[in-house]
N, C-alpha and C positions, 0 to 999 in steps of 0.2 A: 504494500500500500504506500501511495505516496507519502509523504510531508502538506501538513494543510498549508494553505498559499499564506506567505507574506502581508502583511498588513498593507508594505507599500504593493506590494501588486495591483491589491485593492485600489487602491488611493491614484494607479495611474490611467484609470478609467473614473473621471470627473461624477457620471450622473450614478455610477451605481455605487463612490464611495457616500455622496449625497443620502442616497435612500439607504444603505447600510447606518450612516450615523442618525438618520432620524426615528431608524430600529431600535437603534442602540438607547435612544433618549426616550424611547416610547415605552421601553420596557419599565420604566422607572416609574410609569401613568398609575393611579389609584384602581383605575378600571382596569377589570382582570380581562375582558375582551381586549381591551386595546393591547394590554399585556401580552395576550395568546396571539396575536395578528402580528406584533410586533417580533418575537420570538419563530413564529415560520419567516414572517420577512429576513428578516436574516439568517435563517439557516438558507434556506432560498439562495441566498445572494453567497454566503460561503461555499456551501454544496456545487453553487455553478464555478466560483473562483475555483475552486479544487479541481474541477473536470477540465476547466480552459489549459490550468495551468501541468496537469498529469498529462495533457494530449487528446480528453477524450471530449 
């Protein structure tokens, strides 16, 4: 199995490091929905960083 991607990996594609940190900030919400939506959004966005970055 690979190594999960880099942070900066993330960070050199502009709009999806954008939606990864408003994941990140959403997860902190009182609202457990917003919590739960925020929490796939970012596996989301990692799961795909990891595939780009493995070759797949």
């Amino acid at each position: 199995m690979a190594a999960p991607p880099h942070p900066d990996e993330i960070e050199r594609h502009p709009a999806t490091a954008r939606r990864l940190h408003a994941a990140e900030q959403a997860i902190s919400s009182p609202d457990p929905a917003v919590r739960e939506h925020a929490i796939r959004e970012a596996g989301e966005i990692v799961r795909a960083a990891h595939r780009e970055v493995a070759g797949g």
